[in-house]
C-alpha angles and dihedrals in degrees: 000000000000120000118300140179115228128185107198115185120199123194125206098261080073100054101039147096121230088246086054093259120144093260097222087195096057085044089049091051092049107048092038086056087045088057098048081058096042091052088051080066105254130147100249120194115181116203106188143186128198108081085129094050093053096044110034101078083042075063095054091251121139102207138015108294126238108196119080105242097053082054099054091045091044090051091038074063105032101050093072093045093052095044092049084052085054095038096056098037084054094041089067095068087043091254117142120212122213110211103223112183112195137191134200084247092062087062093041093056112068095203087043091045096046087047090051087049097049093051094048084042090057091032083069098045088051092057092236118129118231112225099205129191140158106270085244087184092077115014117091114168081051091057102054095057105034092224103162084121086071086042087051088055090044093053091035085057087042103058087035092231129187098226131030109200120194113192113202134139103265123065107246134306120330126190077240148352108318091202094054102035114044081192095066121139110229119207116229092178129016116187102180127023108228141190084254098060100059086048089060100039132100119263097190134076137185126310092251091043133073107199116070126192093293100061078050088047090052095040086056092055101055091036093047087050094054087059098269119128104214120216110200110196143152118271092202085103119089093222104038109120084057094051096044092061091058092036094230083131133088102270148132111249118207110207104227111236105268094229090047111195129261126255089254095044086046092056092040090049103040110011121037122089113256119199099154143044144187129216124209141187131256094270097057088039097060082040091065093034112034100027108024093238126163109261107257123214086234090066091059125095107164138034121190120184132011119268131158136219110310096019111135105245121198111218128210129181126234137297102344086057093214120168103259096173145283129267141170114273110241094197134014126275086254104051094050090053094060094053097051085063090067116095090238112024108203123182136088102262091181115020112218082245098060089045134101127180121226 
């Protein structure tokens, strides 16, 4: 096999006790399967979960806490202990592993996205594999939802991989739960994500864990629009990191988008903050979709929010409101504005440069 990049993400079901406890022998399996990779000579990025599960009982509590606060102590706790489980298995086979701890905040920012991408990208050069994980200490929107499977599909398009792997404990995507309807359809390929597919899937996770299929769902689509096809799978096997990577297990394979979007579409899509948006008629509209046009100030008929030059603007057509796509203001909410008052506005507002469909 030549050389690859994988991004496997591991939640904390698969690295758990029953009880809740970090589960050493599932953390042993994983990384020993990850330097097996690593000696054939890949790229490996690691993306966990399970800073609160090796730190809450540290803390005196008896079971997985459930107010912020008590999260954000037990992984303040936790996320040495599980790095230093990581540190000594890899150390055996003479691999070091670098801790990275990422917010939402350092892929909003772009100086702050192109410098996370440049240290995992020498990381790599360097041999070294980046144990990645949301910095659960601080981050509170993130905990609540336990999305490290979206931050698995950031840091898989950033590093532009060949493979994103997401460990959990069933084995891919069903038409239902698997564990409640024995007549569930599994899904062995899915070529788009559709609308249908979050209705059917399953909101909820493990008791220990906090992202269901949804959040995985979600993670596939951002990854599978980079350009990274996603393979969901079980990590009950003992081998199953190996076997993921060649896909001879039971899984769900996303096919990755064949025009894979750019670094910079990627940020501007995913990634940049977003407090204002246009809408625009039909005619603006069929010049950004059908024609790949600027996007004209004359097309334009609302404008919701202040911004300035430079802002990233979401723009949705009228009157179905529907997300067309985002693009860099060329000029401030007010000044557009006041151009929109003038009897014929004239000027580019989003230059097809600075767009990206969605």
């Amino acid at each position: 096999m030549k050389k690859q990049t994988f991004v496997f993400k591991v939640g904390t079901s698969s690295l758990t006790q029953k009880n809740g406890n970090l589960d050493r022998i599932k953390l042993a399996r994983i990384t020993n399967q990850l330097a097996q990779l690593h000696q054939q000579g890949h790229d490996i990025v690691l993306v966990t979960s399970g800073s609160i599960a090796a730190g809450f009982r540290r803390l005196g509590f008896e079971k997985r806490p459930r107010k912020i606060a008590e999260k954000q102590a037990s992984a303040a706790v936790g996320q040495g202990l599980l790095i230093e489980e990581y540190t000594q298995n890899l150390m055996k086979d003479s691999i070091v592993a670098a801790q990275v701890l990422l917010t939402q905040d350092d892929f909003a920012d772009d100086r702050r996205y192109k410098n996370a991408s440049q240290a995992l990208q020498v990381l790599l050069r360097q041999r070294a594999i980046p144990i990645i994980n949301e910095n659960d200490t601080i981050a509170i929107e993130e905990i609540k939802v336990g999305d490290n499977d979206t931050l698995s599909a950031q840091v898989a398009s950033l590093v532009k991989a060949d493979l994103l792997v997401i460990l959990t404990d069933v084995d891919g995507l069903y038409s239902d739960n698997p564990s409640k309807n024995p007549e569930a359809k599994h899904f062995d390929k899915v070529v788009n994500i559709t609308d249908d597919l979050f209705e059917m899937a399953a909101g909820t996770g493990s008791s220990n864990g906090t992202g269901g299929m949804t959040t995985k769902l979600q993670a596939a689509q951002i990854a599978t629009k980079s350009g990274v096809p996603v393979y969901i799978c079980s990590s009950k096997k003992d081998t199953a990191l190996l076997q993921a990577v060649g896909q001879t297990n039971r899984g769900t394979l996303f096919l990755a988008d064949e025009a894979g979007m750019s670094q910079r579409e990627q940020w501007m899509a995913f990634y940049a903050r977003t407090e204002a948006y246009v809408e625009i008629d039909e005619g603006a509209k069929e010049a950004l979709d059908d024609h790949g046009n600027s996007l004209l100030a004359a097309g334009i008929t609302k404008v919701s929010g202040d911004f300035e030059v430079g802002d990233i603007v979401e723009v949705y057509n009228q009157p179905q409101h529907d997300l067309l796509g985002k693009g860099r203001a060329k000029m401030s909410s007010q000044e557009l504005r006041d151009l929109l008052l003038q009897e014929h506005a004239k000027g580019v507002f989003i230059h097809r440069n600075d767009w990206v469909a969605l």
